[in-house]
Biopython code that builds the backbone (N, CA, C, O; Angstrom):
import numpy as np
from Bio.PDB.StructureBuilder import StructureBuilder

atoms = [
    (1, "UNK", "N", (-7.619, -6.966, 9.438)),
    (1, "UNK", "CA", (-6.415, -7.710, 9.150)),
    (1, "UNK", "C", (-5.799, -7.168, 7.858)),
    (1, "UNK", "O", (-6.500, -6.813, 6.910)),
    (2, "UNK", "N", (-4.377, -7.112, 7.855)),
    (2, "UNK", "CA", (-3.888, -6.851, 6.508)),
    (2, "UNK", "C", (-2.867, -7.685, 6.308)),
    (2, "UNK", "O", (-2.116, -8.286, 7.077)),
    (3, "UNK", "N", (-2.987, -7.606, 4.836)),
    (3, "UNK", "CA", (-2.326, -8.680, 3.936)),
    (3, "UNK", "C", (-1.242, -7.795, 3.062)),
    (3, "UNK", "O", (-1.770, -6.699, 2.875)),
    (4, "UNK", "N", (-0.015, -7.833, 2.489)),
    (4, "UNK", "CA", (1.153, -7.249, 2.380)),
    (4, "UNK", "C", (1.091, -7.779, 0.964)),
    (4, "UNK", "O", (0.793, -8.965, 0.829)),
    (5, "UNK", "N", (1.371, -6.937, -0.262)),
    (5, "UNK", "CA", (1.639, -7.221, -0.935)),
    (5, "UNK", "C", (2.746, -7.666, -1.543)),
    (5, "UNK", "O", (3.439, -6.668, -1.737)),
    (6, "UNK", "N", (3.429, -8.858, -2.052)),
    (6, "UNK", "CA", (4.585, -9.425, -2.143)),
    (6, "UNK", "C", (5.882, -8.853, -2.722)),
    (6, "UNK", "O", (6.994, -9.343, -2.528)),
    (7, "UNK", "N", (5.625, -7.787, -3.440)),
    (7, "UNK", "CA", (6.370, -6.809, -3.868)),
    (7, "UNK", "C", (6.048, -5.176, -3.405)),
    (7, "UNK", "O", (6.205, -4.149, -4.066)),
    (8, "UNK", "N", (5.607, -5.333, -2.198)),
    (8, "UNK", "CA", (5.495, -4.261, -1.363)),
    (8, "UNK", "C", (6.027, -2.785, -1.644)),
    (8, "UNK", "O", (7.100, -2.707, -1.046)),
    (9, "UNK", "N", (5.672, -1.212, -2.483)),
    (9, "UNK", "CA", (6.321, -0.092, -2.498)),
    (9, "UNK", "C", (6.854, 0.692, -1.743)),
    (9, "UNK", "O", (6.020, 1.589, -1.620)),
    (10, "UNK", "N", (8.065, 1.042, -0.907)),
    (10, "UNK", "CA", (7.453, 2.082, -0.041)),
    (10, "UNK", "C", (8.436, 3.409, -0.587)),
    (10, "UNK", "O", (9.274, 3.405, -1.489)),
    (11, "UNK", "N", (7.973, 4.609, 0.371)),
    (11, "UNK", "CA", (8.630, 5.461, -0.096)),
    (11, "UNK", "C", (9.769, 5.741, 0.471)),
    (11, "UNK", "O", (10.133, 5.397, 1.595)),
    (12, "UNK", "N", (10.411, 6.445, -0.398)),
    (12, "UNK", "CA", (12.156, 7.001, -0.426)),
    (12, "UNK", "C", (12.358, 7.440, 0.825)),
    (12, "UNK", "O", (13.517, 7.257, 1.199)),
    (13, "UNK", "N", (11.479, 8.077, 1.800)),
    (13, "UNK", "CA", (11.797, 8.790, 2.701)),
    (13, "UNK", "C", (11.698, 7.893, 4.235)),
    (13, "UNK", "O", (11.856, 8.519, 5.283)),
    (14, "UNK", "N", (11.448, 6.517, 4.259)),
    (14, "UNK", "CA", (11.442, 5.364, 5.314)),
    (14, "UNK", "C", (12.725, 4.787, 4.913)),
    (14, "UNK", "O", (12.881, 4.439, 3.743)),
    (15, "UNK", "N", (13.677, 4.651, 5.797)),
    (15, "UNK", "CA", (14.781, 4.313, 5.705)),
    (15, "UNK", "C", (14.467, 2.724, 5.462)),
    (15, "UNK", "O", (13.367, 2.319, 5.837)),
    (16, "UNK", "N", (15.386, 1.801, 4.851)),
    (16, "UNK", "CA", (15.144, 0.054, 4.497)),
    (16, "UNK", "C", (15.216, -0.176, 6.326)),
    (16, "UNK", "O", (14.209, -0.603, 6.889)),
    (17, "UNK", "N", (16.219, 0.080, 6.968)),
    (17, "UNK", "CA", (16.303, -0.651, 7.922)),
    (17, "UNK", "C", (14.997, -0.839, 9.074)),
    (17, "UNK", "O", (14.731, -1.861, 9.706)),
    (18, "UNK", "N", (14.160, 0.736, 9.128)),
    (18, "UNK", "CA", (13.266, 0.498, 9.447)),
    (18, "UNK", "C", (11.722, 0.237, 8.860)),
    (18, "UNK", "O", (10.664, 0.707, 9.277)),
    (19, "UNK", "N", (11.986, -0.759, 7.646)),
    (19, "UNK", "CA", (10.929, -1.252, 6.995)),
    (19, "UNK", "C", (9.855, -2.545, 7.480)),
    (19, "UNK", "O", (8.624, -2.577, 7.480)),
    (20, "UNK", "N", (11.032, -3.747, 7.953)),
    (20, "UNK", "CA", (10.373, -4.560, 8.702)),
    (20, "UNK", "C", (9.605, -4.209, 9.926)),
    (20, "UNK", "O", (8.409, -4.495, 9.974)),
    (21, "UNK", "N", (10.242, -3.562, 10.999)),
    (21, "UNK", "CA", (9.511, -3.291, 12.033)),
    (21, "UNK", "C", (8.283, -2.573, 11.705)),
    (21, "UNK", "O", (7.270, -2.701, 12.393)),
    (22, "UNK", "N", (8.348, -1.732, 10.551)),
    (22, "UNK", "CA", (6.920, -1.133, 10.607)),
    (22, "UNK", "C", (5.933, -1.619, 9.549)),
    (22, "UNK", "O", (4.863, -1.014, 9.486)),
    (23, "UNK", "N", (6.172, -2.728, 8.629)),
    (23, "UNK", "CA", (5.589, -3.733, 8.279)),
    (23, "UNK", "C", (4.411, -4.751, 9.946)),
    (23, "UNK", "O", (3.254, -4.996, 10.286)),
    (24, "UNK", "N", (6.029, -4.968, 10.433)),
    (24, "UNK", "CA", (5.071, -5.666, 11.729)),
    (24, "UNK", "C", (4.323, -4.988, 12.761)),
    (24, "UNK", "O", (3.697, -5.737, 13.510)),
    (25, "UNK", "N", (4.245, -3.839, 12.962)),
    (25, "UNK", "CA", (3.456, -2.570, 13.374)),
    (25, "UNK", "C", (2.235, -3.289, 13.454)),
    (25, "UNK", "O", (1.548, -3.803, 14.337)),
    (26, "UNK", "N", (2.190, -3.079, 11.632)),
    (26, "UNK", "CA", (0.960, -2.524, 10.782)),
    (26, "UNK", "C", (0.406, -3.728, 10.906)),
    (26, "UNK", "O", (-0.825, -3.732, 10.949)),
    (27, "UNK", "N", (1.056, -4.939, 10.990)),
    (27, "UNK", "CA", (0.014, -6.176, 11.036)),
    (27, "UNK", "C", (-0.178, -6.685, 12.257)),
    (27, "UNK", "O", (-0.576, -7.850, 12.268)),
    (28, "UNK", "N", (0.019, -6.055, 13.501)),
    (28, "UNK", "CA", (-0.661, -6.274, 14.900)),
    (28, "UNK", "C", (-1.253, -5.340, 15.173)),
    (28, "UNK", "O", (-1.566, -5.117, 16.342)),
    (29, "UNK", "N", (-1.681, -4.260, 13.844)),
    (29, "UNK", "CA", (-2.411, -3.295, 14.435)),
    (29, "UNK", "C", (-1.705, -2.194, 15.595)),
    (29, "UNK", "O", (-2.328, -1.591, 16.468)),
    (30, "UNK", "N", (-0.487, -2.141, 15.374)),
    (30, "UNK", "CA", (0.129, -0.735, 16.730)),
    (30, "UNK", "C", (0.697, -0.452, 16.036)),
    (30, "UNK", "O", (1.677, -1.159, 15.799)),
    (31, "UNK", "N", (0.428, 1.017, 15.077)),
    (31, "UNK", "CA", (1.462, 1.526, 14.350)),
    (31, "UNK", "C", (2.004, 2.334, 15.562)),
    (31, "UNK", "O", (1.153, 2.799, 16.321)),
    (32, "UNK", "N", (3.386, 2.570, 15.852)),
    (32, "UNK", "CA", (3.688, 3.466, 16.766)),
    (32, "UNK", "C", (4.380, 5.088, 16.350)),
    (32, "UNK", "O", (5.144, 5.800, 17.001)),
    (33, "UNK", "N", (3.561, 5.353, 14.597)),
    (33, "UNK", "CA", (3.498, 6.479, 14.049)),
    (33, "UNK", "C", (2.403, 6.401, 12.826)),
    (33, "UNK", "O", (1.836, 5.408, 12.368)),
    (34, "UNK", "N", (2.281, 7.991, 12.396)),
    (34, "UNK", "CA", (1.535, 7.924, 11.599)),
    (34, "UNK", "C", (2.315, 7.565, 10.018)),
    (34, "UNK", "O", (3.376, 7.993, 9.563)),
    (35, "UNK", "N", (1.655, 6.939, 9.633)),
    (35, "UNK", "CA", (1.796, 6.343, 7.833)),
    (35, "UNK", "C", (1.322, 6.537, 6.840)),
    (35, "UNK", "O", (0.328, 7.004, 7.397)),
    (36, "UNK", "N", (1.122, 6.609, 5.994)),
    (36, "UNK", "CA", (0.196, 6.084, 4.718)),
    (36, "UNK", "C", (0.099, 5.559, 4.159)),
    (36, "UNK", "O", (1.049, 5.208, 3.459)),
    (37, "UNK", "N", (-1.054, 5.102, 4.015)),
    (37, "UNK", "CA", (-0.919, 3.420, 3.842)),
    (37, "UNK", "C", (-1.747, 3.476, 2.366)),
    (37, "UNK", "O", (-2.735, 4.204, 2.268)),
    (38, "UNK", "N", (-1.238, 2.588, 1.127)),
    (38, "UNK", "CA", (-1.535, 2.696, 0.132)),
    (38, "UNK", "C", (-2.495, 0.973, 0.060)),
    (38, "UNK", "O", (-1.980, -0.052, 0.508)),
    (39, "UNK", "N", (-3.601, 0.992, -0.445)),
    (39, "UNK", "CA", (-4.704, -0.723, -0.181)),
    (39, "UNK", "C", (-5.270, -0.614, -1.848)),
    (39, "UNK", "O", (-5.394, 0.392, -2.547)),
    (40, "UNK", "N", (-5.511, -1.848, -2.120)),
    (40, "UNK", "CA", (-6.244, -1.991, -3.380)),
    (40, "UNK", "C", (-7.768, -1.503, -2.468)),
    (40, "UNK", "O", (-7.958, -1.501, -1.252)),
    (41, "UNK", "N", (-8.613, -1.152, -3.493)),
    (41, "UNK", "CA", (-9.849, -0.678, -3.317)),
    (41, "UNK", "C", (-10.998, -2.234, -3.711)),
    (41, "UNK", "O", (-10.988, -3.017, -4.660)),
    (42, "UNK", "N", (-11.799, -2.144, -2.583)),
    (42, "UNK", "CA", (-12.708, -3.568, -3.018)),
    (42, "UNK", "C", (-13.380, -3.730, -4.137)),
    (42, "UNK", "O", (-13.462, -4.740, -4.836)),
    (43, "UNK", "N", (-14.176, -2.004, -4.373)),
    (43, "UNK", "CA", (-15.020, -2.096, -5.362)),
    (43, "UNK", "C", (-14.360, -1.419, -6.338)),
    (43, "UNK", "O", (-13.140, -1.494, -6.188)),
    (44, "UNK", "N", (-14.867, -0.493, -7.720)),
    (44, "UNK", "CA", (-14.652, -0.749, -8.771)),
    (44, "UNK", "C", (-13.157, 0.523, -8.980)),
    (44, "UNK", "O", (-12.384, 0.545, -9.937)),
    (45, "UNK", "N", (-13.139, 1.374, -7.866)),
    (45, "UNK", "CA", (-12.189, 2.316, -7.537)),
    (45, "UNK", "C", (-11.163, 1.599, -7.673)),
    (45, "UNK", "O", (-11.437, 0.410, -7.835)),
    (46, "UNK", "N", (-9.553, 1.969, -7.671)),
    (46, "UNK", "CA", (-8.144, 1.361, -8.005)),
    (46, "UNK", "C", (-7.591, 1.210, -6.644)),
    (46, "UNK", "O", (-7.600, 0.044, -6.250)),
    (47, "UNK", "N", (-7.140, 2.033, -5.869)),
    (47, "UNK", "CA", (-6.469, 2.565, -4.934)),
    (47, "UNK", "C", (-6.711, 3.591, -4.168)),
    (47, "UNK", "O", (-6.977, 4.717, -4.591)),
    (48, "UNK", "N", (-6.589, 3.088, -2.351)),
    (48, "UNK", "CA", (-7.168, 3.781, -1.787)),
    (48, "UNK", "C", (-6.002, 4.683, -1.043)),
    (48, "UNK", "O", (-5.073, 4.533, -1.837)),
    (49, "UNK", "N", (-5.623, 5.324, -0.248)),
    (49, "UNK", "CA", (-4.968, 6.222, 0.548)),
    (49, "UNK", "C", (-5.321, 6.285, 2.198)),
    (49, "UNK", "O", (-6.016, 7.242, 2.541)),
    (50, "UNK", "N", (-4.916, 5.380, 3.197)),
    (50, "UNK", "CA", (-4.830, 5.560, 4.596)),
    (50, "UNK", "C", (-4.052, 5.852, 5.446)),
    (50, "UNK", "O", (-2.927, 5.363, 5.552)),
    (51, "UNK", "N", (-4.770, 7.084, 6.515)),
    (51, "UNK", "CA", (-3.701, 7.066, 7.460)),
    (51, "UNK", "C", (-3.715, 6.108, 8.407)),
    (51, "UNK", "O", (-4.763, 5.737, 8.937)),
    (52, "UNK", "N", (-2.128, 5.458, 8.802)),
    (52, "UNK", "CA", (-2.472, 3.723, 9.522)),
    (52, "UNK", "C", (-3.156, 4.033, 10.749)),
    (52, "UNK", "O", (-3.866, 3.088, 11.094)),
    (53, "UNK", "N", (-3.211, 5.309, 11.765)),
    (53, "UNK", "CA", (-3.866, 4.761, 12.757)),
    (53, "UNK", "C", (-5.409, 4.591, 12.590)),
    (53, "UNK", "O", (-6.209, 4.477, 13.518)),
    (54, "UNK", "N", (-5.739, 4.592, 11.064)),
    (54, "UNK", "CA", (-7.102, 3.977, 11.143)),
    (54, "UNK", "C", (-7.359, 2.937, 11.269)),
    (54, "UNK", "O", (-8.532, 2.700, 11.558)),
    (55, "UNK", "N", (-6.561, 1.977, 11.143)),
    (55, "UNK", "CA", (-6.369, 0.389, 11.432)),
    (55, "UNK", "C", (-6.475, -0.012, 12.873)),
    (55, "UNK", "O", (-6.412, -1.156, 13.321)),
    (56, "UNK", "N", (-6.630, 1.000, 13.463)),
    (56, "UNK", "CA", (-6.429, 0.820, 14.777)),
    (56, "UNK", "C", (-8.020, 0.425, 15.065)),
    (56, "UNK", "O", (-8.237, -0.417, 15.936)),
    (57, "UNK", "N", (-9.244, 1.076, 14.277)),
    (57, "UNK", "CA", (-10.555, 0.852, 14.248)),
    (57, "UNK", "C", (-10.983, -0.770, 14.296)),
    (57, "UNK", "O", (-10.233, -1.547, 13.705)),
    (58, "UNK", "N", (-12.141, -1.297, 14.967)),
    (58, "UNK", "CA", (-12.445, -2.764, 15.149)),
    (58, "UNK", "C", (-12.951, -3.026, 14.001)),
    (58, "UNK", "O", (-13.056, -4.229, 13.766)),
    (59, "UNK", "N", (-13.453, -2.012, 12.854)),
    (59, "UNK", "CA", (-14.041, -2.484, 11.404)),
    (59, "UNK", "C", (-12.884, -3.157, 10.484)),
    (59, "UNK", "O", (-13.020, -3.926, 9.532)),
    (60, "UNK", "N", (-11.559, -2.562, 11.136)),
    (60, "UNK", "CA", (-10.566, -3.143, 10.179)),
    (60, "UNK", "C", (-9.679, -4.361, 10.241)),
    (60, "UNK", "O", (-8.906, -5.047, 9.573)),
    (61, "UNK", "N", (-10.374, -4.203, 11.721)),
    (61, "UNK", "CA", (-9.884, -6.047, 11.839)),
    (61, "UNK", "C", (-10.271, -7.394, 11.436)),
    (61, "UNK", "O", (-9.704, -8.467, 11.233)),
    (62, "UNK", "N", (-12.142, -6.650, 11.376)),
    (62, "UNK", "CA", (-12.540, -7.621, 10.518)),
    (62, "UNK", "C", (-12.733, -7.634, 8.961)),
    (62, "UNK", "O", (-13.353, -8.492, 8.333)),
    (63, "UNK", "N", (-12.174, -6.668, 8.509)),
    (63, "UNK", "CA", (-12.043, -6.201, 6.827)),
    (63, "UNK", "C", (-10.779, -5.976, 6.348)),
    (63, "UNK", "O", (-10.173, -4.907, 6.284)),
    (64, "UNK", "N", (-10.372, -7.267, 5.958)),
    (64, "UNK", "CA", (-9.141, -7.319, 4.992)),
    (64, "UNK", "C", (-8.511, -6.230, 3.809)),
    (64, "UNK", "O", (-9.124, -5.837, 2.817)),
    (65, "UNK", "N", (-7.511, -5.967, 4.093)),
    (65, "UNK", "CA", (-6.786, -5.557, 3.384)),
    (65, "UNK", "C", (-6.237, -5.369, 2.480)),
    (65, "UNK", "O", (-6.271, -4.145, 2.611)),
    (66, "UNK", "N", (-5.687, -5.509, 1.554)),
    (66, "UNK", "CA", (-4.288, -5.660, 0.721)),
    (66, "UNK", "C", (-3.571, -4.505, 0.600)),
    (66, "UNK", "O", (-4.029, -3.527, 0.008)),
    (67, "UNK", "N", (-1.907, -4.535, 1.378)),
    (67, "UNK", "CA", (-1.155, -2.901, 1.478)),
    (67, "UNK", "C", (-0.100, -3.000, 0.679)),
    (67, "UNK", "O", (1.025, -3.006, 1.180)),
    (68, "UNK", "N", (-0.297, -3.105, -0.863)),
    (68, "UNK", "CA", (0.316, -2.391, -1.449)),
    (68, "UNK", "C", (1.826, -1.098, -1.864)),
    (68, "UNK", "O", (2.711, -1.224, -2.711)),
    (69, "UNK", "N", (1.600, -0.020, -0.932)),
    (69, "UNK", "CA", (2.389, 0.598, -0.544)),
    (69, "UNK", "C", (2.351, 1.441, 0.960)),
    (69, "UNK", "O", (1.305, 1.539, 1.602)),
    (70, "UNK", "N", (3.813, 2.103, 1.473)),
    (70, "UNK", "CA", (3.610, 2.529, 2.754)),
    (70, "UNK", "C", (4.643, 3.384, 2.627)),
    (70, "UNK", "O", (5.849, 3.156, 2.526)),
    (71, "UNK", "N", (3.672, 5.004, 2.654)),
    (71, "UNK", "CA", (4.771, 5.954, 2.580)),
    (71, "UNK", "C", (4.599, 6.878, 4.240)),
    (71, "UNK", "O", (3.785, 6.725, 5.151)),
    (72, "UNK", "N", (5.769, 7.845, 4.077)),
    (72, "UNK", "CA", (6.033, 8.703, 5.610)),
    (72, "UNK", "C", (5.007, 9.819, 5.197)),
    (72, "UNK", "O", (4.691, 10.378, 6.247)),
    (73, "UNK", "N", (4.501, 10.260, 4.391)),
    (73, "UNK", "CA", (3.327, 11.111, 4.498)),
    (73, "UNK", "C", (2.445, 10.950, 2.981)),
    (73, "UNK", "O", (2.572, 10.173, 2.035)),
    (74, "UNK", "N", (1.559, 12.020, 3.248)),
    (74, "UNK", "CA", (0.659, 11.755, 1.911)),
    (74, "UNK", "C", (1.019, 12.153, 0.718)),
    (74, "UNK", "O", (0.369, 11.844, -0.281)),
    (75, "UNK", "N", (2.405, 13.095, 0.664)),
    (75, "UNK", "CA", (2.966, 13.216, -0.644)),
    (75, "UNK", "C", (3.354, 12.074, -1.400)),
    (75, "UNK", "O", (3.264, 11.718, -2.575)),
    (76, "UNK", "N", (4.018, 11.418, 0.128)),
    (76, "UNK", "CA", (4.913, 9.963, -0.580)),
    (76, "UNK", "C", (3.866, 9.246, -1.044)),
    (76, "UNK", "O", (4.356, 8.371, -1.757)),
    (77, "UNK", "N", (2.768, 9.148, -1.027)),
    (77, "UNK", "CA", (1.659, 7.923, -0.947)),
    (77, "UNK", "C", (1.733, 8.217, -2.282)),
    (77, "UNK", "O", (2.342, 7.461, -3.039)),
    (78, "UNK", "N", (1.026, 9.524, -2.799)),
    (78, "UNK", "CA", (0.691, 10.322, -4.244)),
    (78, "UNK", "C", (2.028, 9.754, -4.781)),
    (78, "UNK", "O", (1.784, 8.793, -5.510)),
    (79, "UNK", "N", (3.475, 10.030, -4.672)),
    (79, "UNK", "CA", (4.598, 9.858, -5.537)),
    (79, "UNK", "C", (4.562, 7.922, -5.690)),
    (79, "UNK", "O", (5.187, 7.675, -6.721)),
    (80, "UNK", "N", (4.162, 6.837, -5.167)),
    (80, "UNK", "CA", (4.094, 5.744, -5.350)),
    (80, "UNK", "C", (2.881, 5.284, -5.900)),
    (80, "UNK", "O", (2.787, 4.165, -6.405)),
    (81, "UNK", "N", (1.930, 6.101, -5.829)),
    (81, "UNK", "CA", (0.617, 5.839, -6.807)),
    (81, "UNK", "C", (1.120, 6.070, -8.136)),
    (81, "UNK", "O", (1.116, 5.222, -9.028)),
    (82, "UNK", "N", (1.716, 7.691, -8.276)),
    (82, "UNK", "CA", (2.578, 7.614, -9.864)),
    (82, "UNK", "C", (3.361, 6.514, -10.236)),
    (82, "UNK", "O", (3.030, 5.887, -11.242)),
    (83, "UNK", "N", (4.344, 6.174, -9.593)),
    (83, "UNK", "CA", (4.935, 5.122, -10.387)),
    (83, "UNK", "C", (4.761, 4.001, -10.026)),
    (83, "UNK", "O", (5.677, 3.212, -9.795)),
    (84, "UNK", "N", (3.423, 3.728, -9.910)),
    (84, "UNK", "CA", (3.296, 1.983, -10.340)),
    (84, "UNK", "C", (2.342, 2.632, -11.302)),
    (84, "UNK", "O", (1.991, 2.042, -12.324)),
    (85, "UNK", "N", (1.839, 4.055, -10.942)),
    (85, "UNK", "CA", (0.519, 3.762, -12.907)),
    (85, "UNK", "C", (1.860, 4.340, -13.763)),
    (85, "UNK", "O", (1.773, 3.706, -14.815)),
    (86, "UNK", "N", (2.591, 4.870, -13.828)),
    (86, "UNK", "CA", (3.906, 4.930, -14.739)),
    (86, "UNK", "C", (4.017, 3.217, -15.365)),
    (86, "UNK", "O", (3.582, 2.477, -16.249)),
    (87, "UNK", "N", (4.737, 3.248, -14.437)),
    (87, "UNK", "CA", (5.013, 0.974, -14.704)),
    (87, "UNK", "C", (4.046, 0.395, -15.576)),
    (87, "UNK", "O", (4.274, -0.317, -16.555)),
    (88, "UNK", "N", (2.738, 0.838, -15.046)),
    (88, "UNK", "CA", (1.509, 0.228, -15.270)),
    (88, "UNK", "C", (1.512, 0.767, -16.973)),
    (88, "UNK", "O", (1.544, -0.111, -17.834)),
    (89, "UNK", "N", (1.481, 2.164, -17.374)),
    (89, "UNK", "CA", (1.136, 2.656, -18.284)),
    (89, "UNK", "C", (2.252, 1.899, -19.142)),
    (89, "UNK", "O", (1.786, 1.013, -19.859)),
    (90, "UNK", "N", (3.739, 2.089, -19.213)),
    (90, "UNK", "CA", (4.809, 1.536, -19.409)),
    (90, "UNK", "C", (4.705, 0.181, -20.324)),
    (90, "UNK", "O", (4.860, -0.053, -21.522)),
    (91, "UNK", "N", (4.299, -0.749, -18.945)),
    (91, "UNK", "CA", (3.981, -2.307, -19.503)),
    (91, "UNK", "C", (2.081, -2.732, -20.421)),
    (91, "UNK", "O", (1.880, -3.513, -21.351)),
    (92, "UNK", "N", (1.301, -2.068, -19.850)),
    (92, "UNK", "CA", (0.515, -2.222, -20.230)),
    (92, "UNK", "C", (-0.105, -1.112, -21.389)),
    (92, "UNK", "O", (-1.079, -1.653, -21.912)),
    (93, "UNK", "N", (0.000, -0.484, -21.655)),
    (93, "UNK", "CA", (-0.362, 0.623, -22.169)),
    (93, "UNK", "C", (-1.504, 1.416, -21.600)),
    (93, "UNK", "O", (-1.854, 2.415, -22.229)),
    (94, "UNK", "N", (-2.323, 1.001, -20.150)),
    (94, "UNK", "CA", (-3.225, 1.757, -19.865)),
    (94, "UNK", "C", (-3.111, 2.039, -18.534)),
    (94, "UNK", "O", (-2.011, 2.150, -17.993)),
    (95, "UNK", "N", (-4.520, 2.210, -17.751)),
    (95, "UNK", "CA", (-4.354, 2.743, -16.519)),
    (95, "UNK", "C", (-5.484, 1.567, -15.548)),
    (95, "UNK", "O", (-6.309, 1.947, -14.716)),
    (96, "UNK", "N", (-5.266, 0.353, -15.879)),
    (96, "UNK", "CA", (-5.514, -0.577, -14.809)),
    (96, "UNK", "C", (-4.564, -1.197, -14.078)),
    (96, "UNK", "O", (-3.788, -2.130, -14.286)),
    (97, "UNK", "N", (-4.856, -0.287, -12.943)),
    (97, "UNK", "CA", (-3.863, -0.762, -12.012)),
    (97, "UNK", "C", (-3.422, -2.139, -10.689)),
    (97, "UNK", "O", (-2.513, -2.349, -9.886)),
    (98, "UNK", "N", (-4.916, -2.909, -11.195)),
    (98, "UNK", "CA", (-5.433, -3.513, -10.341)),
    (98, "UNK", "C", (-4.533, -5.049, -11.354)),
    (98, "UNK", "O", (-3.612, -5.805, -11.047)),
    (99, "UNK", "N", (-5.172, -4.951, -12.265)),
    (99, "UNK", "CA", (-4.768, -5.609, -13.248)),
    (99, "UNK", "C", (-3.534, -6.011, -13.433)),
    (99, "UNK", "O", (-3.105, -7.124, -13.736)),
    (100, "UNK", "N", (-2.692, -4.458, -13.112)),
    (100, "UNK", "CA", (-1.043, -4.944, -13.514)),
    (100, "UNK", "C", (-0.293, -5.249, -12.224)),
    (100, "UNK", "O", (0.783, -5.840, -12.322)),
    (101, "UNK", "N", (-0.887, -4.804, -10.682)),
    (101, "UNK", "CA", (-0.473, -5.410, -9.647)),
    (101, "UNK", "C", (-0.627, -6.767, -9.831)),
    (101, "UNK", "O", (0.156, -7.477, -9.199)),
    (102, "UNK", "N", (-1.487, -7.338, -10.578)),
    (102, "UNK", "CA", (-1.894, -8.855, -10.325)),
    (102, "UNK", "C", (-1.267, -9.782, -11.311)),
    (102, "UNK", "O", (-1.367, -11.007, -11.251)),
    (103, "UNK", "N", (-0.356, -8.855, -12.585)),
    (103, "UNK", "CA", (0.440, -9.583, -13.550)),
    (103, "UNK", "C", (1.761, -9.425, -12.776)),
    (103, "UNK", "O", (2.664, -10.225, -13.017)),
    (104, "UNK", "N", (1.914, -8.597, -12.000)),
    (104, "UNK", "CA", (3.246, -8.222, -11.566)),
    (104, "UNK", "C", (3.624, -9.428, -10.708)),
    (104, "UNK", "O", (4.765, -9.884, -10.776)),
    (105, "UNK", "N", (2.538, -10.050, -9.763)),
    (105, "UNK", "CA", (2.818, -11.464, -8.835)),
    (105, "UNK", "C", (3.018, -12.657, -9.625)),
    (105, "UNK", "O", (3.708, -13.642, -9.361)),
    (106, "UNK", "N", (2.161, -12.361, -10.843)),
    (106, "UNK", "CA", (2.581, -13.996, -11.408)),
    (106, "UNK", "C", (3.254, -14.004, -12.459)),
    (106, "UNK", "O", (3.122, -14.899, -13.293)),
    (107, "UNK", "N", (4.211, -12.863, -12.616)),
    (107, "UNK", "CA", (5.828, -12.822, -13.569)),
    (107, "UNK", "C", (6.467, -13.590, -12.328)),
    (107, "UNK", "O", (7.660, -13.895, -12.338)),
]
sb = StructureBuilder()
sb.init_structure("model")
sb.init_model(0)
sb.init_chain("A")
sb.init_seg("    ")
for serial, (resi, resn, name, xyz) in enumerate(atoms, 1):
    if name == "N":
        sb.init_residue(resn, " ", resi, " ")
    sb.init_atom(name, np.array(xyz, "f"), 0.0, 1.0, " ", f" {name:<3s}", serial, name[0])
structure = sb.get_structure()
């Protein structure tokens, strides 16, 4: 199952209009392309990097999520990892990124 982060990133190269539909793809599990899918990491790692038809796997239905960002390939993924640790570095002065996703919801 995945869970969407409320200020969701994606990259420059997914047009807005087709953002919702592939938001709802991704949370019935049928991406009907490949993605990359940007997730907080469970353990002590920041951020992970997926391609969505791994979601398609039965481990991930029962292992929650959080998607963060969703770019059209793995460059875009890398260019939205930079600027939220940009942001991150910016507002916080360091490189916890976990941290400043989680100040960013409760501004």
């Amino acid at each position: 199952m995945l869970r969407f982060y409320k200020d969701l990133y994606w990259d420059d190269n997914i047009p807005q209009k087709k953002q919702n539909q592939i938001k709802w793809r991704l949370k019935v599990l049928k991406p009907s392309k490949s993605y990359f899918v940007i997730t907080l990491n469970e353990g002590t790692d920041q951020l992970d990097i997926y391609n969505s038809q791994i979601f398609m796997q039965k481990y991930f239905k029962k292992q929650p999520k959080t998607v963060i960002g969703i770019a059209a390939s793995y460059d875009g993924a890398l260019d939205i990892i930079m600027r939220i640790t940009q942001e991150c570095y910016q507002t916080n002065q360091n490189g916890d990124l976990k941290t400043y996703l989680a100040q960013k919801l409760n501004d």
